[in-house]
N, C-alpha and C positions, 0 to 999 in steps of 0.2 A: 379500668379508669372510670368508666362512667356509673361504676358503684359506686366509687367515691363520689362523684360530683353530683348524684341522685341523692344522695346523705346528706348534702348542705342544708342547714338551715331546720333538718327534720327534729322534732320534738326531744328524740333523743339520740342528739347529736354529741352529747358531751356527758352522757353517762359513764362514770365512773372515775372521771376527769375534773383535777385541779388547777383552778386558774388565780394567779397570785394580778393585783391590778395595784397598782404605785398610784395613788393619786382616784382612792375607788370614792374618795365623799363628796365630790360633785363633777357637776360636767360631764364629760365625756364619760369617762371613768364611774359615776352611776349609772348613764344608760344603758352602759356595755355591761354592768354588772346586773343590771333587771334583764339582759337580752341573754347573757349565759345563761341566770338561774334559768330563767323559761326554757332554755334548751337542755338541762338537767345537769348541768355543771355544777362543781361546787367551788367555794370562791375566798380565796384570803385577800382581804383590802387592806388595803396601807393607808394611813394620812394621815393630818395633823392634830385635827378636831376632832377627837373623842366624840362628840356627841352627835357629829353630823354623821361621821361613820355607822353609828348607832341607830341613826335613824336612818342611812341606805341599807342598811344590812337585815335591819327589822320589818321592811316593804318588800324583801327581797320572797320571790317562791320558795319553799322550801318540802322537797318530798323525802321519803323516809332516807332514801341511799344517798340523799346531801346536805351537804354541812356547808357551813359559812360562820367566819372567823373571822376578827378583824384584830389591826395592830396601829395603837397610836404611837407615831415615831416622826423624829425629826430626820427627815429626808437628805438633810444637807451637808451631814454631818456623814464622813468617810467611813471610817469605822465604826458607828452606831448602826450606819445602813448594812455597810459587811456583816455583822453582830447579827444583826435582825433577819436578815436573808439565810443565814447560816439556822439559826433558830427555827425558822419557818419549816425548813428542811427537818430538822429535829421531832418536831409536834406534828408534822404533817406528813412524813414520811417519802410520798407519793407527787413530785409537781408537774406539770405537765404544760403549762405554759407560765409567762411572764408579761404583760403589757404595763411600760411606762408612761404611765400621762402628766407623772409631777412635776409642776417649773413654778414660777411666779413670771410677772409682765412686770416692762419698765418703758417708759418713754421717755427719754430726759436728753436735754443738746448733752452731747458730748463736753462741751466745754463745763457742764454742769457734775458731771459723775464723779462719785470720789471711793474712797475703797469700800464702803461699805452698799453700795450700790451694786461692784463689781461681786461681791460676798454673797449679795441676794439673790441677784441671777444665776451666776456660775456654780451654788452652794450644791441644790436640787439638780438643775439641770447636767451636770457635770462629774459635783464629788461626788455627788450619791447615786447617781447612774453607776460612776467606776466602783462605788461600793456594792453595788446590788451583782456587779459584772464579775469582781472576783472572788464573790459567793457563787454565781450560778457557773464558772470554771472549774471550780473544783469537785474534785474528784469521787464521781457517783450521787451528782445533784438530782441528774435525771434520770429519769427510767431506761431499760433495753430499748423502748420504742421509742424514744428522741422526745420530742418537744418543740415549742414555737416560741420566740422572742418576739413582739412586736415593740418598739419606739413608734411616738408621735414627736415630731417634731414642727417647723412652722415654715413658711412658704418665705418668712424675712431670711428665712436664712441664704436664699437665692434672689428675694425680689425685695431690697429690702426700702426702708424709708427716711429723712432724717429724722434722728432722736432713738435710734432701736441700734443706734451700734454695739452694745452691751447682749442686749435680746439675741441680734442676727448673731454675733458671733459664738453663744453657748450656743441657740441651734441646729449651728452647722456642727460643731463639735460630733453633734450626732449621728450626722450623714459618715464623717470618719472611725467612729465608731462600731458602727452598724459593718460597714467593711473588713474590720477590725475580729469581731465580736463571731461572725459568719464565717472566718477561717476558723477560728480555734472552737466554736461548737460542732462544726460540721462532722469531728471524728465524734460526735457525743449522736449523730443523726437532732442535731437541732438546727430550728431553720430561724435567721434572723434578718429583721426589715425593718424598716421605718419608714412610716408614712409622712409625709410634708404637707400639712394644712395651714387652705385658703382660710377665710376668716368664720367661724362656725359658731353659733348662737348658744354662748355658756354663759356661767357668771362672769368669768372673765373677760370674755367679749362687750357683756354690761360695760366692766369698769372701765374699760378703754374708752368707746366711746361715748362716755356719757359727757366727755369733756366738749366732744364734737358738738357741732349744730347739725340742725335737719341736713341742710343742703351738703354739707360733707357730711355724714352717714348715709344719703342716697348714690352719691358720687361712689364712695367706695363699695356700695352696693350693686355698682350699674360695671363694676369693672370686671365683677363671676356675671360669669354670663347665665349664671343658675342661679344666682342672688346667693345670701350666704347660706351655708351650710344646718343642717341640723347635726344636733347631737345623734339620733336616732343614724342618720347618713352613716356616721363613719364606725357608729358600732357596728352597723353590717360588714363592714368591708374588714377591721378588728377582725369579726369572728371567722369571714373567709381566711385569712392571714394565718389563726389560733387551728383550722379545720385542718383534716387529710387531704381537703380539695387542692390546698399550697404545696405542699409534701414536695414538688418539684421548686420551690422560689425560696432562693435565700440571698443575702446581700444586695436587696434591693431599697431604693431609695425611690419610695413612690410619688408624683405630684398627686394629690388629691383637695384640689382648689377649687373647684365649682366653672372651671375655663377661664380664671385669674387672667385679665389682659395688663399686660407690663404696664400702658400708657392709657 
């Protein structure tokens, strides 16, 4: 065991190993792709925007025994995502883990939401998870040596706020999921979790609060007792989750908020 856990983090920790990231052209989702490559991983991105993909995958390391690949695809969509995860498997032979960080954000009163509000949240976060989930089910996706699922999910979906009933309720989706997901891989030796973050400094984080003023952005600031989160943060913890150091944890729904205070 402590060969394993002496291997964390070492240079070449993910040689020979593919890691597929849902949501790899910004955020989280590029840091964690610059923190693989560096650990000799090779890496298939998913996302919307052709050209931001393009331009994480072109900053990415790249040494002879890895590859990097990307796929512009609309996430929200049930069947395209089935389609696309099935393909990957196709072209890529070889997967070895999965991390989903696709959603979109909504803040809106509830009295205000209408169907196509419900479409934009639950599209990503929901149909195209279950599409990604009954590609990576089927039969001989992953290797004899198992694999790693990791979900990101959000801390509304336990702590949540008004105007995010739409949000909280696809990110809990996930927490069910992940439950879900960790029975029926485990005869495959794959290990599936999902982390629940506090508020962590991406684009999206931008667009939420830019609506705020100083004094609410410091408030919500003063509520993690770590202030908010970096991106760099939670790709470490990503890659512990993706490593053999986890090999014992699956169906966990982790907090990872910065000491998030309810009030």
């Amino acid at each position: 065991m402590s060969a394993i856990i002496n291997n964390t983090f070492k240079n070449n920790l993910f040689f020979g190993k593919t890691f597929i990231i849902a949501g790899g052209s910004s955020g989280i989702g590029s840091a964690l792709a610059k923190h693989i490559s560096e650990l000799n991983g090779s890496l298939v991105l998913i996302g919307r925007d052709k050209k931001r993909l393009e331009n994480v995958c072109n900053g990415l390391k790249k040494k002879n025994n890895q590859y990097h690949y990307i796929y512009d695809c609309d996430l929200g969509n049930f069947m395209k995502t089935y389609d696309l995860f099935l393909n990957i498997k196709k072209n890529h032979s070889k997967v070895d883990g999965l991390v989903w960080l696709a959603g979109s954000e909504l803040i809106k009163q509830t009295a205000l939401i209408d169907s196509n509000d419900i479409e934009k949240i639950f599209n990503v976060t929901v149909n195209g998870l279950m599409g990604s989930a009954k590609a990576i089910c089927s039969k001989n996706y992953w290797p004899d040596t198992g694999g790693s699922v990791v979900l990101a999910s959000s801390v509304s979906s336990i702590r949540s706020s008004p105007g995010m009933l739409l949000y909280s309720a696809a990110k809990s989706a996930m927490s069910g999921a992940t439950k879900s997901l960790s029975l029926e891989l485990s005869k495959n030796k794959v290990r599936v979790n999902n982390i629940i973050l506090g508020a962590v400094e991406t684009e999206m984080h931008d667009r939420i609060t830019k609506y705020y003023n100083q004094e609410s952005i410091n408030r919500y600031k003063d509520k993690h007792l770590f202030g908010f989160g970096k991106k760099e943060d939670v790709s470490g913890l990503i890659i512990y989750l993706l490593s053999d150091s986890s090999r014992w944890m699956t169906g966990s729904n982790i907090v990872f908020d910065g000491g998030l205070m309810v009030n």
